[in-house]
N, C-alpha and C positions, 0 to 999 in steps of 0.2 A: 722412563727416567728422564730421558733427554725431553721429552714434552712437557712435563712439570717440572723441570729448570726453567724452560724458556715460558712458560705460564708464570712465573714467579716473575721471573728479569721483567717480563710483561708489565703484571703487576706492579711492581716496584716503582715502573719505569708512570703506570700513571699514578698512580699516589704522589711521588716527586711533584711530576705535572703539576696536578689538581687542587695542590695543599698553597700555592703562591696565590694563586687568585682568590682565596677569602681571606687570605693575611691581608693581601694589599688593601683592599675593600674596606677590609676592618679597620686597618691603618688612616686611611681617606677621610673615612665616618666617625674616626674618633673615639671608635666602641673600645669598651673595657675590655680586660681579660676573659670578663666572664661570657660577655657577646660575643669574642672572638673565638671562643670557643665551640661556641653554640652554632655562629656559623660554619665552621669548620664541621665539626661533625654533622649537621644536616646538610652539607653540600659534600661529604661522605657518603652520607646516608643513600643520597637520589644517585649519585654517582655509582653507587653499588648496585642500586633496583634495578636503573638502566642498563648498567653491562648485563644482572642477568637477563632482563629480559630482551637485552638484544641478543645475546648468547641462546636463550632457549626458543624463542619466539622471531625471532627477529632476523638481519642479514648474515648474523655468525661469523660475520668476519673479525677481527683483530685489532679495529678501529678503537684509536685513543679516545675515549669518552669521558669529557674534562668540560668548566666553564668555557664559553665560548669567548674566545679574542672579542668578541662585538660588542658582548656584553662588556664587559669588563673595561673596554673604551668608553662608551655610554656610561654604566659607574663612577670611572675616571674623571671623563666629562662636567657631572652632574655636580659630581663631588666640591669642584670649583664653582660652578655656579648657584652652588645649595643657601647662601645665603639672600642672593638675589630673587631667588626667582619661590623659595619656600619658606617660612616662618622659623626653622627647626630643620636639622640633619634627616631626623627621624621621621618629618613629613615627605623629605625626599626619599626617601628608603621604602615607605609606604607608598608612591608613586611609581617608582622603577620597580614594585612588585608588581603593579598592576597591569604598566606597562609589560611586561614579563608574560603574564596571564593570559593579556590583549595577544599578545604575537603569537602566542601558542595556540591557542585559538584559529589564528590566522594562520599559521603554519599548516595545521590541521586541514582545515577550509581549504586551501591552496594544494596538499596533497591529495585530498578526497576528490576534488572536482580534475584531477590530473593537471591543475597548468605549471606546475614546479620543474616543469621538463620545458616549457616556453617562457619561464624566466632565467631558468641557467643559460640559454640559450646569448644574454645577454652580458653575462658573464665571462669574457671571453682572459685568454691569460695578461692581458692587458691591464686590462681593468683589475683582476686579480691584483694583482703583482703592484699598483698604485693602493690598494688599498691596504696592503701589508705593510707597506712602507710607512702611510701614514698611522697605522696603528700602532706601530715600532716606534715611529716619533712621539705618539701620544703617548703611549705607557710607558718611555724611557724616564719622566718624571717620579712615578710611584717606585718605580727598581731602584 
């Protein structure tokens, strides 16, 4: 009983999470209700595959699995410079997909060949701790 209460608070606890970063997004990009919905539910959708398969397959641990802060800067970012730099919102949206794709890819690459253990290295709580900050500055616009 007591495990599936604290599975639930769990739950609950990333849903909360998860559900700001494709408002904001949508909010940014101007999309209708009906886009915002759509992203919403497909970043439900991957949000849900990934816990199981982190859950069945994966490290099992209890880790919030949510949009990433980086991304969501980057979106933030872009959002602002969408008319300069693309014809259309929608051309930017179709770009930071790609980009998206591109890094997964690379993420991938970088875990397979084992060096993601010689870039954390770089990482240090310093540098951490500067980059929270600035991404707290950046997203305090969209909040």
């Amino acid at each position: 009983m007591r495990t599936s209460l604290s599975a639930l608070q769990w739950m609950a606890f990333m849903v909360a999470g998860s559900i700001v970063a494709p408002i904001a997004i949508a909010d940014l990009y101007q999309l209708n209700a009906i886009e915002t919905a759509g992203l919403v539910q497909r970043t439900m959708f991957v949000l849900g595959v990934s816990s199981l398969l982190q859950a069945l397959i994966g490290h099992r641990m209890p880790i919030n699995e949510g949009p990433a802060g980086l991304w969501w800067g980057v979106f933030a970012l872009y959002a602002g410079l969408s008319p300069t730099l693309f014809s259309s919102r929608f051309e930017t949206l179709q770009a930071l997909g790609g980009a998206m794709i591109i890094s997964g890819i690379a993420f991938f690459l970088l875990s397979l060949f084992k060096l993601i253990e010689k870039l954390a290295s770089l990482f240090t709580p310093v540098v951490s701790a500067i980059y929270l900050l600035l991404l707290v500055f950046q997203l305090s616009g969209p909040f």
